[in-house]
Structure formats: C-alpha cells, structure tokens
C-alpha positions in Angstrom: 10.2 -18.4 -6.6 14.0 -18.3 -8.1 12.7 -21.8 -10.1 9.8 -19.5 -11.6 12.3 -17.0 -12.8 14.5 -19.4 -14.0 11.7 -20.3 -16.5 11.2 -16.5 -17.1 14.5 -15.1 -16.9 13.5 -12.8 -19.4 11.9 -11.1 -16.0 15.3 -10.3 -14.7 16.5 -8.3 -17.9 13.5 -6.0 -18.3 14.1 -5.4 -14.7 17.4 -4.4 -15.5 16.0 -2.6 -18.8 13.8 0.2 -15.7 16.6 -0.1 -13.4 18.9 1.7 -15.9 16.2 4.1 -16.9 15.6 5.1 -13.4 19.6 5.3 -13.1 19.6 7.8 -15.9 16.9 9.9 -14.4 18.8 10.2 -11.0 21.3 12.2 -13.1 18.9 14.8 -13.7 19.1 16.4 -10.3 22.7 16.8 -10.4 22.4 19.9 -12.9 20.2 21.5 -9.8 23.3 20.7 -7.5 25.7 22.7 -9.8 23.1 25.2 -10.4 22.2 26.3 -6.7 26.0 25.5 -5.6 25.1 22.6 -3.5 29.0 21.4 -4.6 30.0 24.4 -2.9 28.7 23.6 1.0 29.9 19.9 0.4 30.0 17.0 -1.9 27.0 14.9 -0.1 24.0 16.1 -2.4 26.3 15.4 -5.1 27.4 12.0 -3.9 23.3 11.3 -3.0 22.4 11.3 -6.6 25.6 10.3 -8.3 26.3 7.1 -6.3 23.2 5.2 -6.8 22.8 6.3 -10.9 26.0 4.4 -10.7 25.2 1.0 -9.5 21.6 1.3 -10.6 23.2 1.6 -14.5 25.5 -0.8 -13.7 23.2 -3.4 -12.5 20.6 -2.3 -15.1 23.2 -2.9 -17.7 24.2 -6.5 -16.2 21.0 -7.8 -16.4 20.4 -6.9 -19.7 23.9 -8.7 -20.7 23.3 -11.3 -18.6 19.6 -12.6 -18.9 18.1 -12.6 -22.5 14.9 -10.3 -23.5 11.5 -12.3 -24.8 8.1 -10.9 -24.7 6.7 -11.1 -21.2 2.7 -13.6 -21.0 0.4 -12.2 -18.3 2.1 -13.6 -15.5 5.2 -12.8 -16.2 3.8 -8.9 -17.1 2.3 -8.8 -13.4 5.7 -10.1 -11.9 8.0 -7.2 -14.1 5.2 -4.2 -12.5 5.5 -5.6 -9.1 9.2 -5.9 -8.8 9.5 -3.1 -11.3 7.9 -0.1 -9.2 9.6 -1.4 -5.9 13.2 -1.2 -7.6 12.5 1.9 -8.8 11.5 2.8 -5.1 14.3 1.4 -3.4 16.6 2.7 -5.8 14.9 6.0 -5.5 15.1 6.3 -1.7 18.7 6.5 -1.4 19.1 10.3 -2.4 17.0 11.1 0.2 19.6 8.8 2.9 22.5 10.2 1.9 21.3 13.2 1.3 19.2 13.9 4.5 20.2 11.0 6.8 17.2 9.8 7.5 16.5 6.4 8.7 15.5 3.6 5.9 11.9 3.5 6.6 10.9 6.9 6.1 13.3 7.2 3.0 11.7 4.5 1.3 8.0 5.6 2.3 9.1 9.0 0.7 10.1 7.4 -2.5 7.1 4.8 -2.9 4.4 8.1 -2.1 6.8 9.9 -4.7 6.9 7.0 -7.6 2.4 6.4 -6.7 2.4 9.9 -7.2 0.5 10.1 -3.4 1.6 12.8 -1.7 2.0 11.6 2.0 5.1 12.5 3.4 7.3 12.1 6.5 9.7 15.2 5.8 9.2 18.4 7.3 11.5 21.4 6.7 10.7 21.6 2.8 11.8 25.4 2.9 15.1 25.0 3.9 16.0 21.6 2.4 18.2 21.3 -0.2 16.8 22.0 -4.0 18.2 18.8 -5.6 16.4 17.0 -3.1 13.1 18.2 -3.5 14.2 18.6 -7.2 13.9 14.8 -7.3 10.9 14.3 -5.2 8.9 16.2 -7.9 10.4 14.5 -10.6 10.1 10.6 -9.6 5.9 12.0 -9.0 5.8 13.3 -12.7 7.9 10.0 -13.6 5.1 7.7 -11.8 2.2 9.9 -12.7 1.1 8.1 -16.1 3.1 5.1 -14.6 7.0 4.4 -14.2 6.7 1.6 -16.7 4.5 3.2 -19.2 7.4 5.5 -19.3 9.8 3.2 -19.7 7.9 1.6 -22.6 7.5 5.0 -24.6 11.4 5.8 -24.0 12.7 2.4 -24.6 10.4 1.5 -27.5 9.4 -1.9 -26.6 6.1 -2.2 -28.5 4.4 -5.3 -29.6 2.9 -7.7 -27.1 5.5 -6.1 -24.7 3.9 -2.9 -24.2 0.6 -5.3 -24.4 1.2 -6.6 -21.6 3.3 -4.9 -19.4 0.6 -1.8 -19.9 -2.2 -4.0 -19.0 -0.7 -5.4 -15.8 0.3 -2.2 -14.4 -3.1 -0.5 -15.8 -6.1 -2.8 -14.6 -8.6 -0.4 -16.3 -12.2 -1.4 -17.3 -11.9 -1.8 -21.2 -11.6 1.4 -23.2 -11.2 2.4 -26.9 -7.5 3.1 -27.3 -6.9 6.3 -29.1 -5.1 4.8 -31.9 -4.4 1.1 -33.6 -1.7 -0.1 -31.6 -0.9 -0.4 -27.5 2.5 1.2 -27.7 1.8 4.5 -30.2 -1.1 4.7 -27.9 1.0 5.0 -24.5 3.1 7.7 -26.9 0.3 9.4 -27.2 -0.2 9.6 -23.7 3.1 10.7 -23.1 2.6 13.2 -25.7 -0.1 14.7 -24.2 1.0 14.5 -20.5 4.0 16.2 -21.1 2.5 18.8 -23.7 -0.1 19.8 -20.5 2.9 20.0 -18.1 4.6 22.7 -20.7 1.3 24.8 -20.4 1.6 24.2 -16.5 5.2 25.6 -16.5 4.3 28.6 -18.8 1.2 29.5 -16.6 3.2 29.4 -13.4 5.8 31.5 -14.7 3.7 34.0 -15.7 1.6 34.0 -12.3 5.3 34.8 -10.6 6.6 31.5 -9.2 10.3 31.3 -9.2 11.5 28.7 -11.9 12.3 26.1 -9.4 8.7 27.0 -7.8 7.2 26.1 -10.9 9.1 22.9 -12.3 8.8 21.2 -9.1 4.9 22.3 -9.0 4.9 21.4 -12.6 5.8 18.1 -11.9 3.5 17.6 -8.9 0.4 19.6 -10.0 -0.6 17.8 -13.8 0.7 14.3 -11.9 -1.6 14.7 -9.1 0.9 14.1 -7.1 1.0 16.9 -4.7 4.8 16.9 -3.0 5.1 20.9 -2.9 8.4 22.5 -2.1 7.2 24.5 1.2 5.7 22.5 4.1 2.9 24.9 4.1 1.9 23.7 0.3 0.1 26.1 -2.1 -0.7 28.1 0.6 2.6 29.1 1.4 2.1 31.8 -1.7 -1.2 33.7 -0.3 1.2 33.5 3.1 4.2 35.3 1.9 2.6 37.7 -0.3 2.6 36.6 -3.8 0.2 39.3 -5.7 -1.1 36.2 -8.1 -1.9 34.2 -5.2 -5.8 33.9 -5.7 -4.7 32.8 -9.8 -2.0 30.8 -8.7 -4.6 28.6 -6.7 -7.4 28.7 -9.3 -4.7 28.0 -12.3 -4.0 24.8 -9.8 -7.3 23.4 -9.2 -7.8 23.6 -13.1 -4.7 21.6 -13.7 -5.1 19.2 -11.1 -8.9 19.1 -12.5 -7.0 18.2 -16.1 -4.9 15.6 -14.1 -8.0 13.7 -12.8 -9.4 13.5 -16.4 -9.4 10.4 -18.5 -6.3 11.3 -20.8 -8.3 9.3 -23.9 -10.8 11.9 -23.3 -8.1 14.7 -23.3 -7.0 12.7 -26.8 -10.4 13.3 -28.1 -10.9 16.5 -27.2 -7.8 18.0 -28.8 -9.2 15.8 -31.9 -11.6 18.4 -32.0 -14.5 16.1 -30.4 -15.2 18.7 -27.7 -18.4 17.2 -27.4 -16.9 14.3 -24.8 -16.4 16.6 -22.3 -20.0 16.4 -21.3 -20.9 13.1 -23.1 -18.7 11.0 -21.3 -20.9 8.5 -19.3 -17.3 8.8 -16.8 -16.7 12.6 -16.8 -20.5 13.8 -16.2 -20.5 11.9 -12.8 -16.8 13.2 -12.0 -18.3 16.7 -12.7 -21.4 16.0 -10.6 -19.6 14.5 -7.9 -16.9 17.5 -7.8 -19.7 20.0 -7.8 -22.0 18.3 -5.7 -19.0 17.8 -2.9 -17.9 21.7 -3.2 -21.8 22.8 -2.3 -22.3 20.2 0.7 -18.6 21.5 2.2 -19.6 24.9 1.4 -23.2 24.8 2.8 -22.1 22.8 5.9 -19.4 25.3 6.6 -21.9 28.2 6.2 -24.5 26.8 8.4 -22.2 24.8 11.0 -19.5 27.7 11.7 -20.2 31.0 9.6 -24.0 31.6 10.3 -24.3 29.2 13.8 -21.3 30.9 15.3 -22.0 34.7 13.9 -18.8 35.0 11.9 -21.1 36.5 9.5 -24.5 37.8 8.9 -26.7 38.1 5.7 -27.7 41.3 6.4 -24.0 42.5 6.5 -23.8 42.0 2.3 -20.5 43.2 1.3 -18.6 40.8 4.7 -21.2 38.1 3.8 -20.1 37.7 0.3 -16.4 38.3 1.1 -16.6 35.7 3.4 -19.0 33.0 1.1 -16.3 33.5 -1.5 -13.5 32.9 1.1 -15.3 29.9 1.6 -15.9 29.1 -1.9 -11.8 29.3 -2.7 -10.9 27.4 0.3 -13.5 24.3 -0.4 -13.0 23.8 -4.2 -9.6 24.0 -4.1 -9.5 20.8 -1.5 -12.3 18.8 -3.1 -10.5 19.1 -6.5 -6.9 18.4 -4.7 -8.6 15.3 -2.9 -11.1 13.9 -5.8 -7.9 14.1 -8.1 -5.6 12.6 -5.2 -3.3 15.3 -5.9 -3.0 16.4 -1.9 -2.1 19.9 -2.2 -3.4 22.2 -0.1 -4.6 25.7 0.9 -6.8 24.9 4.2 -5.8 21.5 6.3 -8.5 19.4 6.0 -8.0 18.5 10.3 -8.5 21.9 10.3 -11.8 23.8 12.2 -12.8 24.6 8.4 -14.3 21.1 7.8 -17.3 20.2 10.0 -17.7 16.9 10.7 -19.9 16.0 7.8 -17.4 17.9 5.6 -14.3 15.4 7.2 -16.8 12.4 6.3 -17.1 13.5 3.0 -13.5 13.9 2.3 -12.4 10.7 3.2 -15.8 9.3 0.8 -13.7 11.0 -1.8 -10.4 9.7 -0.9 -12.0 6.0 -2.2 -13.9 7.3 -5.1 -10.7 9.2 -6.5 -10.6 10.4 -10.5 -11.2 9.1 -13.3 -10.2 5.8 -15.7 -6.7 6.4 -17.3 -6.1 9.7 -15.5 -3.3 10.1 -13.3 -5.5 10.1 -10.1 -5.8 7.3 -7.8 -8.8 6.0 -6.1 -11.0 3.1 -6.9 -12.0 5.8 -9.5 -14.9 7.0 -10.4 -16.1 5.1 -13.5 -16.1 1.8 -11.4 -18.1 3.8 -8.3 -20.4 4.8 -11.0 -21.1 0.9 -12.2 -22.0 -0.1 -9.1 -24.2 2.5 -8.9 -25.9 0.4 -11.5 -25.2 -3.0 -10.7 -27.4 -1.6 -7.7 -30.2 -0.3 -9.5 -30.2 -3.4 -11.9 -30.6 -5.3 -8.8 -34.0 -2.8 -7.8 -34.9 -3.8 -10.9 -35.0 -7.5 -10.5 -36.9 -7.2 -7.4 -39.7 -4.9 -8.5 -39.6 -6.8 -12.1 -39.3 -10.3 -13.0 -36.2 -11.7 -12.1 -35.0 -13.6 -14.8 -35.6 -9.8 -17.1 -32.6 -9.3 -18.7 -31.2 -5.6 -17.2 -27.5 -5.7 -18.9 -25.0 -2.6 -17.4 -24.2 -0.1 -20.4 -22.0 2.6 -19.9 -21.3 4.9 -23.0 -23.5 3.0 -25.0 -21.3 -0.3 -24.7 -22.8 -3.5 -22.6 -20.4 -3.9 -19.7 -19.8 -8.1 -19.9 -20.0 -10.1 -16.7 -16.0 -10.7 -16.7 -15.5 -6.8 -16.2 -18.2 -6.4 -13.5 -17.0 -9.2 -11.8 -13.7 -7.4 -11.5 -15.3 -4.0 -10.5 -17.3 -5.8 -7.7 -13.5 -8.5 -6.4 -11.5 -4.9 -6.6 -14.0 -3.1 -4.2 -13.8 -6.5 -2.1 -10.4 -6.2 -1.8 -10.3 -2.6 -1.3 -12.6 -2.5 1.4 -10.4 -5.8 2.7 -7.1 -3.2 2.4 -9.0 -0.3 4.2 -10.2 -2.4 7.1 -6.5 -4.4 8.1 -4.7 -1.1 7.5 -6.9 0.7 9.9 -6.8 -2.2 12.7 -3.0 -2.2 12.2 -2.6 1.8 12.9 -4.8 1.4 15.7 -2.9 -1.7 17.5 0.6 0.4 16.9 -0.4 3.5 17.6 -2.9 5.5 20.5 -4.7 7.4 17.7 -8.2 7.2 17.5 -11.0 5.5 15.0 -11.1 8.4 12.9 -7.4 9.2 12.1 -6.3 5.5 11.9 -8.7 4.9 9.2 -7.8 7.8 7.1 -4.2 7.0 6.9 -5.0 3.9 5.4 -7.5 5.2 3.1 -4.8 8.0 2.1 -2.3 5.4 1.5 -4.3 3.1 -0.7 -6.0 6.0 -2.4 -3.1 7.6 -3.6 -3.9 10.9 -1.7 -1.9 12.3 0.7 -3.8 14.4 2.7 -4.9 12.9 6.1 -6.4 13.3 9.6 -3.3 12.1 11.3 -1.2 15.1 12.5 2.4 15.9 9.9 4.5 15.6 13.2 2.8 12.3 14.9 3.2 10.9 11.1 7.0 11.1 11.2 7.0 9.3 14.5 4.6 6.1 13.8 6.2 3.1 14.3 8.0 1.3 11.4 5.2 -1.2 11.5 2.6 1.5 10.2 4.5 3.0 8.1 5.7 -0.3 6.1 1.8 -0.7 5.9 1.3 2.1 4.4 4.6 1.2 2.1 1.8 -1.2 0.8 -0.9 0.3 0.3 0.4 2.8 -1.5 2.0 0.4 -4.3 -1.5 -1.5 -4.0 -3.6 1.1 -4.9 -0.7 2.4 -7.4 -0.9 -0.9 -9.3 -4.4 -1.6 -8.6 -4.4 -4.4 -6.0 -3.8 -7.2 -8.1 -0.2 -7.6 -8.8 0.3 -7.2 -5.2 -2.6 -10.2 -4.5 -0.8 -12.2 -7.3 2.6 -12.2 -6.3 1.1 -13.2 -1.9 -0.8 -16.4 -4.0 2.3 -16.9 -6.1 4.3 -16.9 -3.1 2.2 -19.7 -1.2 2.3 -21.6 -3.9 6.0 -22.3 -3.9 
C-alpha cells in the first residue's frame, strides 16, 4: 500500500486539495453559533467546528506543499474517491464529538449517512440540540448530494482528465450524453442547476411559513435527498404543532424530493426548452410508472387490509370515506416519493400499523430500486432495474426464438454494448452479495428478527434512511453493526466498486 502511493503520490495532494475544502466548509456553521448565541452558553459549539477546520486546512495545505499534483489514471481516480469521502467523514464527525459527546462510532456513522446523503441516524433529541449542529448535518447532505468530490472539482477548477476521472470513479453511471463538450463545464452545470433548484426550495419554504433555519436546513436535505430534518418527528413535526401550510408544506416536499430523484441531464434538458424528455425518457417513464404504480398498491392495500376490513370507514358514509381515502392518499405518496428518491423523510413511520405487510414488502423493493441515473438518489437505480428487465425478456426471446437471433438491449434509442450490461448484471451481484452479509451480520449481533435485520442493511446500502429497526434499539446496536452499516453506506454512495477495488488492492500487497 504506502509503495503504491509512493508511485502515486500525486494521491496524497488531491487528498489534501478535499481536505482543505471540507476544512473551509466547517467554518460555515460558526456564523449559526454567533447567530443563535451558542458563544453565549459556552465556547464548546464554537470550539466543535473551529478546531477541526484548523487541522483539516492545515493538513490539507501540507499535502498540497508537500506531495506534487499530476492528473490521476483510473486507478489512482478510484483510490482519491475512496480515501476522499472517508476523510471528509472522519473529518466531519468531530463537530458532532465535541459538540455532543457522543462516542466515536455513532459520530462517524452520523457523518458517513450525512456525506451519502442517507438519512439514518443515531441522534435523537433534534429539537433541542444545538442549531450549529444540525446546521452542519444539513449542509455536509447538500455537500454529498451531487457528490463531495464533484464539488470539489467545480470549486477548485481541476478540469481536464482530472475531473475525467475523478467524476467517473466516484459516478459508475451507465454511459449518458453529457450536457455539454467537456466533463468539467458539465459537472458546473450540474452544480448550477442543483443549487439554482435549492434557491426555489428555500423561497417556497419561506413562503409556506418555516422559520429560516427550518427552511435552510430542509433546503439542504429535501433537493439532496438526503432527509436529516431538524425535529425528530421529521416533516411531520409541522401538521403536529400546527403549521396552517402543513398539507403544502408536505406536497411542496414530495415535488422537490421528486426533482431530487430526477436524472439532472434531464433537468438540463428540460430547462433547454426540450420539455418533451420528461415523458420520452426510456429512464423517467418507468420511474413515473413505478412511483405511481407503488402509491396505488400502498393505497389500495391500506384501504382493503385496515380501512374497509376493520370498519374505519364505509363507502356509504361519502363525505368520511373520501376524507379518509385522501388521508390515505397524502400519507402514502409522500413515503413512496421520500423512499424511491432515498430521501427518508417522513410524515407516517413506515413500522407503523399504516403499512400492511405487503405495503412493508414493497417499501423495502423500493429501497433497492432507488431513483434515477445521475440524480442525487441512491439505490441500484432505476435505469439499471429497468435493463434487466430486458436482459430478461431478451432471454424469453431466445427460448421461444432461435437462439443464435440477434435481440441487442436498446434503451433510448442507443444499443446498450455487452461491457455496460456486464456491469449492470456484476453490480446487482454484488449488491445482492452486500444485502445478504449485512443482514447475517445484524442478525448474529443483535436479537432482532429476519425482517428488521434485513432492512437496515438494505437502508444502509441504498442510501435511504428509513428502516424497520426501531430509532431507540438503532442507537444501541453494537459497534459491530453499526461499522457495517459505516460500509454500506459509502458502498452504495460510491457504487460498490471503489470499495471492492481498494479489498483486491489490498490482498494484493
């Protein structure tokens, strides 16, 4: 290991390049400690934020001195997103020591959900933590929403075969048309987009009545689909205390979250002018039949199972039967939106009585499908569930036809080659590889059942958040667990494959 980045020391100062970015970000929350007089009650908020921007700008800036900068190959790329997400982690998890004194492991789970933009969490007490602290839990989710080093590319200007790379490694996406000529004006673009979408997201929230910090922090969380609220009872803390917006509060969410979830390319086009893509999309149409296909099996299953079954309601009772269906409607779109977009916010807990059993099977069908392509949602994502969709009806077709008839896989009227399904079919390998060892390993270290030690694992590598394992049993898994999920958060953030590379590069030494 320390030979192979002696031959790529160039490694070591582009890790130094997102250290000092990250460092320069933690100063951010310090105008929040001035502005709620934090400084007033004590210095430790202050000290949280302050002391680790220090050394991570010093070390950032010693790196760069120290260890020369040369365009990264492939390998090198995949080694820079690896180490580069988890020092923005660790570096990221000491605020929440200092500031909260909470032991190591949960810190650093809280950062890695935060920087994957997942959601999960192992804090409780939101409402009466400090605001600098959940100041920063929002931000480093908008920082990783697009991707912590696709943001340090657009701020840094690296372009070239730098961006090239480094965007590739940390993006394995099956091959799109870039907006523009050019890898790094096409992250900018991005960028550009992203944080024009999170300007509309502030403006609409403000409007709707959340306080300003309300609506920054669900700002940052809501077009990231990232989910961290700043109330442990999430978006439904504001139909709970009152808010007279409440019901457009929740439907402006779902519409941003639904944004989130979308192929930002296709956002690119659309503001182009080519509003056609929006149905066109071979991608989009099967994330909207999905979504809309999901809300009416919830919906229908909750009618029949609970509603109807159980005599909450009755058809020939109009005015409560369509109070209630809506009731129903609001409560079930808003989590299949929040959990096909991996954002995790949520109105209704999805352990709750609300979800039938089929309902809970579905949900956690959705936690592995996720959004789409180059959105900022997790999940093996749609485009890739919808290609072997067709590997699997090419294969039909071979049976029923003759099998050497050439069937090729085209999606958007482009052939997809052999290399790219190849990769479709190893990533679902290893994701269903990822799924099963997490689940065994929260079931050895841990009395929870089948059910719930399987969907912490599938929340983890999905990027997701919500899960069938009870908030207060989450905070007290064992370390063991929640190091696990530590990793399959960052695999399913970086797409499996840095993470596989760097085990194989380790047994090599």
């Amino acid at each position: 290991m320390e030979n192979a980045l002696g031959r790529k020391s160039y490694i070591l100062n582009l890790l130094g390049a997102i250290t000092f970015t990250v460092g320069v970000t933690m100063l951010l929350p310090i105008i929040i400690v001035f502005i709620y007089g934090e400084v007033r009650t004590g210095y430790t908020t202050l000290l949280a934020f302050l002391l680790p921007a220090f050394l991570s700008i010093l070390l950032g800036l010693f790196l760069q001195h120290r260890y020369e900068f040369s365009s990264p190959d492939i390998k090198g790329a995949m080694l820079i997103t690896f180490f580069g997400w988890v020092t923005a982690c660790l570096f990221g998890s000491i605020p929440f020591i200092i500031a909260l004194k909470v032991p190591v492991v949960n810190a650093l789970f809280e950062s890695v959900s935060g920087f994957t933009s997942s959601g999960l969490t192992v804090f409780t007490g939101l409402d009466y933590m400090p605001k600098s602290v959940l100041f920063w839990r929002a931000l480093i989710q908008w920082l990783g929403g697009l991707g912590i080093l696709t943001f340090f590319l657009a701020i840094t200007f690296r372009g070239g075969s730098t961006s090239f790379t480094i965007f590739g490694a940390e993006s394995h996406k099956i091959s799109s048309t870039r907006p523009v000529p050019g890898m790094y004006n096409s992250i900018k673009i991005l960028w550009g987009i992203y944080t024009l979408f999170s300007l509309i997201t502030l403006v609409v929230f403000l409007l709707e009545g959340l306080t300003p910090f309300d609506a920054v922090c669900h700002m940052f969380t809501c077009i990231s689909t990232g989910g961290f609220s700043t109330h442990d009872a999430s978006i439904g803390y504001f139909a709970q205390n009152g808010y007279k917006n409440y019901l457009l509060i929740e439907y402006s969410i779902v519409f941003f979250m639904f944004l989130g979830g979308v192929n930002f390319f296709i956002h690119y086009r659309v503001l182009k002018g080519d509003f056609g893509a929006i149905f066109k999309d071979y991608e989009l149409k099967w994330y909207w039949w999905i979504m809309i296909a999901s809300v009416l099996i919830v919906m229908f299953d909750h009618l029949f199972t609970l509603d109807l079954a159980k005599g909450a309601i009755s058809v020939f009772r109009l005015e409560g039967f369509f109070a209630k269906l809506h009731e129903n409607f609001r409560y079930t779109l808003f989590q299949i939106v929040s959990i096909l977009t991996s954002t995790g916010y949520s109105t209704k807990n999805i352990n709750s009585d609300f979800f039938p059993v089929m309902s809970k099977q579905l949900i956690m069908a959705l936690m592995v499908i996720g959004g789409c392509v180059g959105s900022t949602s997790g999940g093996l994502k749609v485009l890739r569930v919808a290609i072997l969709y067709k590997l699997l009806g090419r294969e039909i077709f071979k049976i029923r036809k003759i099998k050497s008839a050439v069937s090729p896989v085209v999606v958007n009227k482009k052939v997809i080659g052999a290399d790219e399904l190849g990769k479709v079919s190893a990533l679902f390998f290893a994701w269903m590889v990822f799924l099963i060892i997490g689940g065994m390993i929260t079931a050895f270290f841990s009395d929870l059942g089948p059910w719930e030690a399987f969907s912490g694992m599938f929340s983890a590598l999905g990027n997701m958040g919500p899960m069938y394992i009870p908030a207060k049993k989450m905070i007290s898994l064992s370390p063991v667990i929640k190091i696990t999920y530590i990793i399959g958060m960052l695999a399913g953030r970086l797409e499996i494959l840095p993470v596989i590379y760097l085990i194989r590069f380790r047994s090599k030494r």
